[in-house]
C-alpha angles and dihedrals in degrees: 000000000000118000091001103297134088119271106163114062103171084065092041082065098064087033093052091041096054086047096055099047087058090065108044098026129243088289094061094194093170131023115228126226104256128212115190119180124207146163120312085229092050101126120232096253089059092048097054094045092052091049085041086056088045091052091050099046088060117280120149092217119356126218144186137203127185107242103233083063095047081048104056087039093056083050080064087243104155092240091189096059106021100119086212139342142161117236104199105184108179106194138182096269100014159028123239113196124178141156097214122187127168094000101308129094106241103192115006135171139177118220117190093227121101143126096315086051086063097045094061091039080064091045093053101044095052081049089059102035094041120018105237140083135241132255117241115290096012095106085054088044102047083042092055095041109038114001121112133184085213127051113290108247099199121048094256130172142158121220100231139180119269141174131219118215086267085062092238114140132258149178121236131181107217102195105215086244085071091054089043096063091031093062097045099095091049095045097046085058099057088052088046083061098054088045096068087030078063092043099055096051102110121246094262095057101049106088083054108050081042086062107037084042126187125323124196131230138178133028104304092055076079095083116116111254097005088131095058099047101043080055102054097046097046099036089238138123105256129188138163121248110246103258094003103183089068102048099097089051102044091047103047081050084063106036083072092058084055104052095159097070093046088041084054100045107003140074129268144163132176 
């Protein structure tokens, strides 16, 4: 994995294929029906090597979803009748970004900043400010205590492990005001993204997308105040998926209960 997505597809065979026979047992007396969701910019060669390797692992019939779909399926938005929606999942590694109506993404883009983006962001910024570097884990920590996207409102702060350029411990205190600055750049980006995701909805589809709005999906929709701020930089209604971290997963999960539309607009080999 690098950035959240899958690079090396000679390992993703084994791996599918371990995977598989979890699920059906060594004696793999019937092959399951496989969904596999991946990034909206994965080329068709990929994709056909990634639903070559599922076939050969062991899947009856493979198929593949773009994320920002799954996404938007596992938000419970009736992909196959919304007139027009923005599907926002902010992963670990990346960034999914799509305008989706009647089942099919009209304007999409990947960007390569997400949670981890804003971990190192954090890093960086105690290194600077400080001069010392976090332990392991602290920049996730300080992100999911007390980071915001939007000014914090209270004085907050976390008392986190640090290490001086000697490497000896020691204990810093990180206020929520520091996070705050430190995630601005990534976070701009990932506005920056929607914006040209915004920019590219036909005419036609505008009104629409201007009245269903954005809706959130993956761990980092979890930042306080990500909605806001992803609203008030792009004009449009934001809001956060209920249980967003989930919302790929769970989607893919039903997407395979829904073969016609991925039959219609998605990927498949048997």
């Amino acid at each position: 994995m690098r950035d959240g997505n899958g690079v090396d597809y000679d390992v993703a065979g084994p791996m599918l294929h371990h995977l598989i026979g979890r699920i059906v047992g060594r004696q793999r007396i019937f092959r399951p029906d496989v969904m596999l969701s991946v990034e909206p910019m994965v080329t068709g060669v990929e994709r056909r090597a990634v639903l070559e390797a599922t076939i050969q692992a062991g899947a009856k019939t493979a198929y593949l979803i773009d994320k920002p779909m799954a996404a938007a399926i596992g938000a419970r938005v009736s992909v196959a009748t919304t007139d027009g929606i923005l599907v926002v999942n902010l992963g670990a590694g990346s960034t999914e970004l799509a305008a989706i109506a009647h089942g099919e993404m009209l304007a999409m883009e990947s960007i390569r900043t997400g949670g981890d983006a804003l971990d190192r962001a954090i890093d960086a910024a105690v290194l600077t400010q400080h001069s010392l570097r976090l332990m392991p884990g602290e920049a996730e920590r300080l992100k999911i205590e007390v980071g915001s996207a939007s000014p914090p409102a209270a004085d907050s702060g976390l008392e986190i492990s640090a290490a001086d350029d000697g490497g000896r411990r020691v204990a810093l205190r990180v206020t929520g005001a520091e996070v705050h600055t430190s995630i601005q750049d990534a976070l701009g980006a990932i506005a920056a993204g929607l914006q040209r995701v915004v920019a590219q909805i036909p005419e036609t589809r505008r009104a629409s997308v201007n009245r269903n709005g954005a809706v959130l999906t993956g761990g980092g929709a979890q930042l306080r105040g990500i909605a806001e701020f992803l609203a008030l930089r792009s004009g449009i209604p934001t809001r956060v998926a209920r249980d967003p971290q989930s919302c790929v997963a769970v989607g893919t999960g039903m997407a395979l209960d829904n073969l016609q539309v991925i039959r219609r607009g998605q990927h498949y080999i048997t």
